[in-house]
C-alpha positions as CSV (number, residue, x, y, z in Angstrom):
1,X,-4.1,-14.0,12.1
2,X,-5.2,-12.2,15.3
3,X,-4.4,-8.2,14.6
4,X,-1.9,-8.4,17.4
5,X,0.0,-10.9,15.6
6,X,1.0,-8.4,13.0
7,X,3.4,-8.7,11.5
8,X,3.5,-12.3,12.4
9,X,6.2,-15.0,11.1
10,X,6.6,-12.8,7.6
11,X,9.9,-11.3,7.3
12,X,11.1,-9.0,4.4
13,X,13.0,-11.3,1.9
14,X,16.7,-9.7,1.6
15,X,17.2,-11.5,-1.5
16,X,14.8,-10.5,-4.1
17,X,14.5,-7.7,-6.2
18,X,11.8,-5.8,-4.5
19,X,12.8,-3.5,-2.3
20,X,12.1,-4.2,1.3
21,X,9.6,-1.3,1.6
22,X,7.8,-2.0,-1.4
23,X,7.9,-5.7,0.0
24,X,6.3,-4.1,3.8
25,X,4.2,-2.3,1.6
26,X,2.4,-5.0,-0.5
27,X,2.2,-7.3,3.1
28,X,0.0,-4.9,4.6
29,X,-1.8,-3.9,2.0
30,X,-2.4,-7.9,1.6
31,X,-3.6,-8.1,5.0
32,X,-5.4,-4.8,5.1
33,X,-7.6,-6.1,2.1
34,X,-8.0,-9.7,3.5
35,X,-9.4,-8.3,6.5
36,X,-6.7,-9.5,8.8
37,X,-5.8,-5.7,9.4
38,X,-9.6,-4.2,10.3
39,X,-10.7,-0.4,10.1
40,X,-8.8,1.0,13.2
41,X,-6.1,-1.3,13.5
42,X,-2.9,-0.1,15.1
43,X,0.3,-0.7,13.5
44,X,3.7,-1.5,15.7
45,X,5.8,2.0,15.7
46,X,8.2,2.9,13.2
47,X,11.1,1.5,15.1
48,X,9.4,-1.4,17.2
49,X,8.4,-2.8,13.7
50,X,12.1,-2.4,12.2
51,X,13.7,-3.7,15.1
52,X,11.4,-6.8,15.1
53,X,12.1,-7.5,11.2
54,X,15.8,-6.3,11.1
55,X,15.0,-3.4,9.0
56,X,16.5,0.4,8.9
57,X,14.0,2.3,10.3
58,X,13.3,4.4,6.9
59,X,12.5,1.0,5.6
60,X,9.4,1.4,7.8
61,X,8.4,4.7,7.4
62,X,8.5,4.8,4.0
63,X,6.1,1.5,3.4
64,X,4.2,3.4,5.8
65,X,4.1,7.0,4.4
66,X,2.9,5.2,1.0
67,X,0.2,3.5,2.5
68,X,-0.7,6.8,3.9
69,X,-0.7,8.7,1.3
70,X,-2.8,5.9,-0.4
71,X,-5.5,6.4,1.9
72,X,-4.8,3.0,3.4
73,X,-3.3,3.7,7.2
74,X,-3.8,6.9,8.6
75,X,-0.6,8.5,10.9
76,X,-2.1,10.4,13.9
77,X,1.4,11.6,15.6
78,X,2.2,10.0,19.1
79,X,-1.1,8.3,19.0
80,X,0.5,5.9,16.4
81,X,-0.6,4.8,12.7
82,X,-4.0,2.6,12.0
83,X,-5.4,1.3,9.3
84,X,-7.8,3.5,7.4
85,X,-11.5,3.7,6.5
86,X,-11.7,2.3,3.2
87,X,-14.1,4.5,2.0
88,X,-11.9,7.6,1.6
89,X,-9.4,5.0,-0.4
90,X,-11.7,4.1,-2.8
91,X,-13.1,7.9,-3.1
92,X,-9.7,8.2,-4.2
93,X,-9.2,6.0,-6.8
94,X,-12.8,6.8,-8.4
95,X,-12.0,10.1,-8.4
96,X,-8.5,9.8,-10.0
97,X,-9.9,6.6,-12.4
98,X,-12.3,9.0,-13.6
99,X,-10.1,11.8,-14.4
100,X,-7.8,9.0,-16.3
101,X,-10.5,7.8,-18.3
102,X,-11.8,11.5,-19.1
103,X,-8.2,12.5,-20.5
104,X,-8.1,9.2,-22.2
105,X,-10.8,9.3,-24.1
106,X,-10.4,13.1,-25.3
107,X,-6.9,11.9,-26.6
108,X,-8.9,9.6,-28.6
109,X,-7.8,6.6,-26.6
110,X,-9.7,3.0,-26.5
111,X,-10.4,1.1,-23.3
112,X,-8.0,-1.6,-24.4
113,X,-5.5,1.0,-25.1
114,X,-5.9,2.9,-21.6
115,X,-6.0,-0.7,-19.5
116,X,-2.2,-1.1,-22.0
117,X,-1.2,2.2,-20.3
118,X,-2.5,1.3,-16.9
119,X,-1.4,-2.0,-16.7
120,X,2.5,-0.2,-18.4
121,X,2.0,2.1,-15.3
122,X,2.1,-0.5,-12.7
123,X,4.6,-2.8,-13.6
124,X,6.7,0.5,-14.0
125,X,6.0,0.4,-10.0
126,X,7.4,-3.1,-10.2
127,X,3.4,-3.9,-9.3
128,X,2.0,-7.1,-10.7
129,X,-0.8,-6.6,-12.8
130,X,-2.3,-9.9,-13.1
């Protein structure tokens, strides 16, 4: 898919249980880390984006304010949002991985039994973990 195809055919699906941000969320995090969203990319505003998938505008910005705060698109005010350097991401999630698995294991805690309460931790986020 061309990056100014974005977001293309897909279209939020109304009738499942996900919640249509969590739903934007996971599509451009999809795209982002197939590579059909590169380093730089810029996204459709806020309310272009809503308008063109017949969503409420807070839909939008919130599926975008998570994937800021995840280190995955970066918002630069007028100038519009992008997608993110990776390497801050993944900075991240070493940083907070390695903090897990240092309170884990001073608790005593096995790898099997921290990947139980990892794996518990996303599907509270209604995140597959397989």
């Amino acid at each position: 898919m061309a990056q100014g195809d974005f977001p293309g055919r897909w279209r939020p699906n109304q009738e499942l249980a996900v919640p249509l941000f969590e739903q934007l969320r996971r599509r451009i995090l999809e795209m982002v880390d197939a590579g059909a969203l590169a380093v730089g990319a810029k996204l459709p505003s806020v309310r272009s984006l809503a308008g063109e998938l017949g969503v409420a505008p807070h839909t939008v910005a919130r599926a975008y304010r998570e994937l800021e705060e995840a280190g995955v698109l970066a918002t630069a005010g007028r100038a519009g949002t992008t997608v993110a350097p990776r390497g801050r991401r993944d900075e991240e999630l070493r940083t907070a991985a390695s903090a897990f698995a240092g309170a884990a294991v001073s608790h005593g805690c096995t790898l099997e039994e921290a990947v139980a309460l990892l794996s518990a931790a996303y599907a509270r986020r209604g995140q597959p973990t397989a």
